[in-house]
N, CA, C and O of each residue as an XYZ file, in Angstrom:
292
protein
N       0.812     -1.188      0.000
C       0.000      0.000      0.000
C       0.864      1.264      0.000
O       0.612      2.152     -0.815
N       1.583      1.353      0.624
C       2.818      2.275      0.911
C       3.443      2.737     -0.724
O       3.642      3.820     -1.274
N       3.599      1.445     -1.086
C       4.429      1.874     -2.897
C       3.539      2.782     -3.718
O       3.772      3.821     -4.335
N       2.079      1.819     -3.467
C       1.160      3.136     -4.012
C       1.138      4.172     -3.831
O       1.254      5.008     -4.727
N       0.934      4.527     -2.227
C       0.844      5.986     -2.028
C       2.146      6.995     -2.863
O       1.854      7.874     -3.674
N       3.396      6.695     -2.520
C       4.581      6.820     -2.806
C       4.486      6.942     -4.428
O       5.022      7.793     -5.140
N       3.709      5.925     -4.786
C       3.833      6.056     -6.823
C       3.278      7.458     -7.028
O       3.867      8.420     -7.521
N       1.581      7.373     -6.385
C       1.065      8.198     -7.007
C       1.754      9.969     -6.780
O       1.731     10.885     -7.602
N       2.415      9.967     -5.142
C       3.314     11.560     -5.342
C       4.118     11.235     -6.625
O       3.988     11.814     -7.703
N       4.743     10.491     -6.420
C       5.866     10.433     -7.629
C       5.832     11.205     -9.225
O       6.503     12.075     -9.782
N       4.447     10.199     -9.650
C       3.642     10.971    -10.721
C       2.800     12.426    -10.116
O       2.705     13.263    -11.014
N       2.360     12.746     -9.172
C       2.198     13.782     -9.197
C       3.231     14.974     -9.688
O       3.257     15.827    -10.575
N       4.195     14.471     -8.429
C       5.314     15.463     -8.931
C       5.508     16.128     -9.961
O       5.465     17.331    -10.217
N       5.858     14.677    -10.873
C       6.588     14.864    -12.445
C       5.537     15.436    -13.093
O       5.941     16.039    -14.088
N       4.054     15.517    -12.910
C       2.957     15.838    -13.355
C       3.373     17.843    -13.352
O       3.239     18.673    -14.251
N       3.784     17.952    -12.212
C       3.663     19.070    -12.198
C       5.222     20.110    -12.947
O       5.263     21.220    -13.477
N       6.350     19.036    -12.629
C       7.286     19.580    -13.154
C       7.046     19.395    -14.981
O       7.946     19.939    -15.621
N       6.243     18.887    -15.606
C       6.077     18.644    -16.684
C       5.046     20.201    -16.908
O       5.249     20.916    -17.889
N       4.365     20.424    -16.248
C       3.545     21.850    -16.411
C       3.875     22.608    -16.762
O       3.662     23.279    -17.771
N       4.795     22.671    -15.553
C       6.191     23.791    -15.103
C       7.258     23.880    -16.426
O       7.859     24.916    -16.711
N       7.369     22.768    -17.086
C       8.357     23.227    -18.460
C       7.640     23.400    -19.557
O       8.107     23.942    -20.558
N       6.564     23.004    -19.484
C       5.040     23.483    -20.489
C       5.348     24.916    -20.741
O       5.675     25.430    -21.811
N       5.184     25.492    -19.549
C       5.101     26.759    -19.278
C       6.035     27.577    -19.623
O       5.930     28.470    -20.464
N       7.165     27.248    -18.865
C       8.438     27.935    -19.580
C       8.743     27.988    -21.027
O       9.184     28.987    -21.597
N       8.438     26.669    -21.676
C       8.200     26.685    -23.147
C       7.903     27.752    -23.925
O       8.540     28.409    -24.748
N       6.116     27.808    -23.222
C       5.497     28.568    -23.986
C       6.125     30.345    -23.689
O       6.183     31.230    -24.542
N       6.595     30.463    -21.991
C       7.240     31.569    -22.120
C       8.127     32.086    -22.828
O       8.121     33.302    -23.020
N       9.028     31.314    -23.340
C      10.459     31.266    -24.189
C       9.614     31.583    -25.265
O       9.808     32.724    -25.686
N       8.804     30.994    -25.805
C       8.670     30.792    -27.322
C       8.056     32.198    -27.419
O       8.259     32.781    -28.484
N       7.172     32.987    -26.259
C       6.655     34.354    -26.366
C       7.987     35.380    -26.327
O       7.813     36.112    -27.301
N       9.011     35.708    -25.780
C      10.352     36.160    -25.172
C      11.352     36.421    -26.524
O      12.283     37.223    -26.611
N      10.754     35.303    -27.729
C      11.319     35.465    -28.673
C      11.196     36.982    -30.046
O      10.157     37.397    -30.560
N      12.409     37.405    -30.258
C      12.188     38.854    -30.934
C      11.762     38.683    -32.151
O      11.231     39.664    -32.672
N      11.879     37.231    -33.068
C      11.298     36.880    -34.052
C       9.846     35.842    -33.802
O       9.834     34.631    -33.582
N       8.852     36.648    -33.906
C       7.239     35.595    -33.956
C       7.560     34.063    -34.364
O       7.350     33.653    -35.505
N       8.081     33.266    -33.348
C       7.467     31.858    -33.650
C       6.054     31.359    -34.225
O       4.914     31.592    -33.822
N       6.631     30.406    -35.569
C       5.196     30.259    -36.124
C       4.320     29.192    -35.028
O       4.880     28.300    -34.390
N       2.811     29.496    -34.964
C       2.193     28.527    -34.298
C       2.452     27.342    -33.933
O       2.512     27.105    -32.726
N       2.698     26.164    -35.024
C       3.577     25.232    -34.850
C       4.396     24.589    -33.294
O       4.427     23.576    -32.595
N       4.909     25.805    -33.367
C       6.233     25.849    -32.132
C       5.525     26.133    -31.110
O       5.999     26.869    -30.244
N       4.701     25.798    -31.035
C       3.858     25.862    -29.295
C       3.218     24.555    -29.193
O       2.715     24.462    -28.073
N       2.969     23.197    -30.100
C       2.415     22.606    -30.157
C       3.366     21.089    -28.654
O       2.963     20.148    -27.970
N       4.678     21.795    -28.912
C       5.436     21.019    -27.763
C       5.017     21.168    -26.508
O       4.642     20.245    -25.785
N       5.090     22.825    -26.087
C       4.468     23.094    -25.325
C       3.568     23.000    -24.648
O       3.480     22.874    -23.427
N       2.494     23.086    -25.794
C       1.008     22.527    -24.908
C       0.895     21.569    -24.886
O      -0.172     21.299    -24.335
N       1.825     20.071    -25.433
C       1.738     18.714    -25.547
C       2.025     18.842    -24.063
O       1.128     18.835    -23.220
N       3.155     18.945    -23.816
C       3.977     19.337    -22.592
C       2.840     19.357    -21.128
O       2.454     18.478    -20.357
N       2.655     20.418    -21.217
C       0.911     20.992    -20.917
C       0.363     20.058    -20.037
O       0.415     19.890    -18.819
N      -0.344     19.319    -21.269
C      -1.553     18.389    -21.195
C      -0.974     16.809    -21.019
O      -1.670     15.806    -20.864
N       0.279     16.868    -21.077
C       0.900     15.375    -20.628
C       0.935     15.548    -18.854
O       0.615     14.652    -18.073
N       1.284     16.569    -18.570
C       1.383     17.131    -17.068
C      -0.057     16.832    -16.494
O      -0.096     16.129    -15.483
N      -1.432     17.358    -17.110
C      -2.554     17.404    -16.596
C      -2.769     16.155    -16.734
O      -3.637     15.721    -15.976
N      -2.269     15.375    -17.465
C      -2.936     13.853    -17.437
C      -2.182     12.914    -16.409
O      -2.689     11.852    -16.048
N      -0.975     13.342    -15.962
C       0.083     12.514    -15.206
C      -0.852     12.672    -13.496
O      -1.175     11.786    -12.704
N      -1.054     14.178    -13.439
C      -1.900     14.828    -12.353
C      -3.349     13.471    -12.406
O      -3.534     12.646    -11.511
N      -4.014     13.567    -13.427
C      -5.171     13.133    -12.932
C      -4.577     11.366    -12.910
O      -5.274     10.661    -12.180
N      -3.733     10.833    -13.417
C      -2.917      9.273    -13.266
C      -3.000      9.302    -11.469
O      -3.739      8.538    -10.847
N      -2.303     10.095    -10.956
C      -1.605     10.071     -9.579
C      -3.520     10.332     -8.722
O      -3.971      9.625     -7.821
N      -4.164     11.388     -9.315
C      -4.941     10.962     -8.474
C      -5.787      9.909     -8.350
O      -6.239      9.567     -7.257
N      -6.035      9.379     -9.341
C      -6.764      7.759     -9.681
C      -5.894      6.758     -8.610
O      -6.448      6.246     -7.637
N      -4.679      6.585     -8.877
C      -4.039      5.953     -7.895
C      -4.578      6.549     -6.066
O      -4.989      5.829     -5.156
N      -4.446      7.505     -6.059
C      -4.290      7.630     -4.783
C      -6.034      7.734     -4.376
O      -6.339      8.174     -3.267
N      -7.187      7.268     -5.419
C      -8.395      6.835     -4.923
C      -8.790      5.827     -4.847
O      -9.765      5.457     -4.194
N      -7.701      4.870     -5.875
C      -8.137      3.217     -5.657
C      -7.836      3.230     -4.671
O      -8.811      3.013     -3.951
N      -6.291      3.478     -3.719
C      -5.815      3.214     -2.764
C      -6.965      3.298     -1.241
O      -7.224      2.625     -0.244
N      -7.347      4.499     -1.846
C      -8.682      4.893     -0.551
C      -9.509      4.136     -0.382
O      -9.492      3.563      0.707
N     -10.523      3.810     -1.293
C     -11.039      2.403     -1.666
C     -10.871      1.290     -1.350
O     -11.718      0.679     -0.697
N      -9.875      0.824     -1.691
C      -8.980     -0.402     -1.169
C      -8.754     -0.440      0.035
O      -8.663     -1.574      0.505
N      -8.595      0.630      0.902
C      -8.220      0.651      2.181
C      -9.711      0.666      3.001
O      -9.854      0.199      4.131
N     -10.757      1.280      2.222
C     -12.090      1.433      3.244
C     -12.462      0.027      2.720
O     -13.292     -0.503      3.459
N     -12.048     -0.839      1.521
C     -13.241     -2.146      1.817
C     -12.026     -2.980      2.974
O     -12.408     -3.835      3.772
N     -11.184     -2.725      2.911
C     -10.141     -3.710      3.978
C     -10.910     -3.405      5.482
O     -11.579     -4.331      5.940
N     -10.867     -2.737      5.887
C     -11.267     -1.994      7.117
C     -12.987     -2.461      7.260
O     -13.670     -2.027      8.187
């Protein structure tokens, strides 16, 4: 039960440091003195939305776990 709990921060984490370079991405790519074509944000928001999905991974884990623990009990 423990590994679980432990997985799902894990992926949280990276969930969020994956946001976090989403972000910077898209900051860089704004920062730039020549207009990046559209295109060049598409990493970014991949980036993004790989983060928001890692987030909702970690919390699925950490509700089976709840679950699992209230039918044990």
């Amino acid at each position: 039960m423990a590994r679980t709990y432990i997985l799902a921060w894990v992926i949280g984490l990276l969930g969020l440091v994956m946001i976090g370079g989403g972000i910077w991405g898209v900051i860089d790519l704004f920062r730039q003195e020549v207009r990046a074509p559209l295109k060049s944000y598409g990493g970014a928001v991949s980036m993004i939305c790989g983060g928001v999905a890692m987030l909702g991974v970690a919390q699925l884990l950490r509700l089976e776990l709840a679950l699992i623990l209230m039918h044990v009990h």
